[in-house]
C-alpha positions as CSV (number, residue, x, y, z in Angstrom):
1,X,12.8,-8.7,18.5
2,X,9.7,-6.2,18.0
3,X,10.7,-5.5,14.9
4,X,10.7,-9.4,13.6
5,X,7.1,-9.7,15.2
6,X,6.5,-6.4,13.0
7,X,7.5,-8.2,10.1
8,X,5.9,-11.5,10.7
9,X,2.5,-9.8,10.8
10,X,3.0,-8.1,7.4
11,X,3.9,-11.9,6.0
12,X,1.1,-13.3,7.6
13,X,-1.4,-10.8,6.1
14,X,0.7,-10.7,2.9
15,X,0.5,-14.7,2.6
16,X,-3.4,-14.3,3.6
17,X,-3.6,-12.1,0.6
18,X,-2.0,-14.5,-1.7
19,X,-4.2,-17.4,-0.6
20,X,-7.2,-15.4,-0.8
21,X,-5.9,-14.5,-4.5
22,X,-5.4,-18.3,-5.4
23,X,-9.0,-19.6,-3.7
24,X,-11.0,-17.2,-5.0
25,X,-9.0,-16.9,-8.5
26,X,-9.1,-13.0,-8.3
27,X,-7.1,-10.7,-10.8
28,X,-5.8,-8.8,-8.0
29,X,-2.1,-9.3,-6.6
30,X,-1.8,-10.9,-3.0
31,X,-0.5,-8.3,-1.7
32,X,-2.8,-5.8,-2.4
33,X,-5.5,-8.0,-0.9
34,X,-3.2,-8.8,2.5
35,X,-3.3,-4.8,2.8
36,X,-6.9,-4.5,2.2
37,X,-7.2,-7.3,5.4
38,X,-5.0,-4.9,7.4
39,X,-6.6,-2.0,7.1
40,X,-9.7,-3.0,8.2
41,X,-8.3,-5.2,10.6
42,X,-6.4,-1.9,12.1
43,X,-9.8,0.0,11.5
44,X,-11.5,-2.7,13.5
45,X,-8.8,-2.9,16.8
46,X,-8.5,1.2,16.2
47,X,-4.9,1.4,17.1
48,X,-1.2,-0.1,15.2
49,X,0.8,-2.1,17.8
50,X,4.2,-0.5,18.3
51,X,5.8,-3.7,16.8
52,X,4.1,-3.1,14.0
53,X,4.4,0.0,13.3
54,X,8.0,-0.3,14.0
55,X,8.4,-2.6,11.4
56,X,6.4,-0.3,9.0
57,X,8.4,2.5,9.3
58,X,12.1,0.2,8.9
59,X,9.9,-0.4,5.9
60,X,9.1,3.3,4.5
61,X,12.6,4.6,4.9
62,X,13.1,1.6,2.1
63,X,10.0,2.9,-0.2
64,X,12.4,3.6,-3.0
65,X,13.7,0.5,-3.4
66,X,10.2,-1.5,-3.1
67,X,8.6,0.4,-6.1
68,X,12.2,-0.2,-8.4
69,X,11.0,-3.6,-9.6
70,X,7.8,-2.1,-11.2
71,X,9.8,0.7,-12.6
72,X,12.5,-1.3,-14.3
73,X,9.6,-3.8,-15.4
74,X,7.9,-0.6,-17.2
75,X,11.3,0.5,-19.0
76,X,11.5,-3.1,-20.4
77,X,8.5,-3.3,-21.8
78,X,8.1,0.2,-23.2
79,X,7.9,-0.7,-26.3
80,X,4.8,-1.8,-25.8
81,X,3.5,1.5,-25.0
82,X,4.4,3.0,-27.9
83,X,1.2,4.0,-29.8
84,X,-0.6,4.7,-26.1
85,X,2.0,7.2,-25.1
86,X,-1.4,10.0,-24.5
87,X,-3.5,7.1,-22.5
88,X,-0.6,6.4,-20.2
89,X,0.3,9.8,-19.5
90,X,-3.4,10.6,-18.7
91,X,-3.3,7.6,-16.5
92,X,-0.2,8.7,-14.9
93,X,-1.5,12.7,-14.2
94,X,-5.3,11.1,-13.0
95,X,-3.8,8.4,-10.8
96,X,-0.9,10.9,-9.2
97,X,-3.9,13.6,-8.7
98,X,-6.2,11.3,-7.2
99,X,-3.6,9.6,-4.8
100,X,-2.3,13.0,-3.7
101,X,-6.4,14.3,-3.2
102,X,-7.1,11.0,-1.2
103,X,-3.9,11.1,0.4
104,X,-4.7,15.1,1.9
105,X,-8.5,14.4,2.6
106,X,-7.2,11.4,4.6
107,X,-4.2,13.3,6.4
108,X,-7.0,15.8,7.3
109,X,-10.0,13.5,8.9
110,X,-6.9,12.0,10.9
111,X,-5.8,15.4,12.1
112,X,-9.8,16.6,12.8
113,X,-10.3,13.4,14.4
114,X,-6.8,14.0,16.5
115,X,-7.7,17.0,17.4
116,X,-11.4,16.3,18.5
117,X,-10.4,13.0,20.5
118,X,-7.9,15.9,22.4
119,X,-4.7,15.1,21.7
């Protein structure tokens, strides 16, 4: 049962994304917007509820198959890309670099701020 309330809190801030989306018109998917609200809604409380984060993690060991629908959609429509083959690949090294860069100064504020709060 944790697990479902888990889940029903990503929906709920998932469907708050998509609303937000279709009020406001914005070029930017739901669902990015519904994790935008829960990040600062987690920054705000300052911890994850273990129902939550029990439902994240059921989630992560799943990654894989989440990020296969964009993936297929890009091998359809490669054709498309045919004349852009250098911007795309730039795209691809800057945007890998700067999520792997974001992703280690991140890891190591949470570790410095682990370490300083005692843990």
């Amino acid at each position: 049962m944790p697990m479902l309330r888990g889940f029903l809190v990503l929906v709920l801030f998932f469907i708050l994304g998509e609303s937000v989306r279709l009020l406001l018109a914005l070029p930017v998917s739901g669902g990015v917007l519904g994790m935008v609200v829960i990040t600062f809604t987690l920054m705000l409380k300052g911890n994850v509820s273990d129902d939550l984060a029990r439902a994240s993690q059921g989630l992560i060991s799943v990654l894989v198959l989440l990020i296969m629908p964009g993936v297929v959609g890009v091998f359809f429509t490669a054709n498309q890309f045919s004349g852009q083959w250098l911007a795309v690949a730039a795209a691809l090294l800057v945007g890998t670099f700067l999520s792997v860069l974001t992703t280690l100064l991140l890891m190591k504020a949470v570790t410095k701020r682990g370490v300083s709060d005692g843990e």
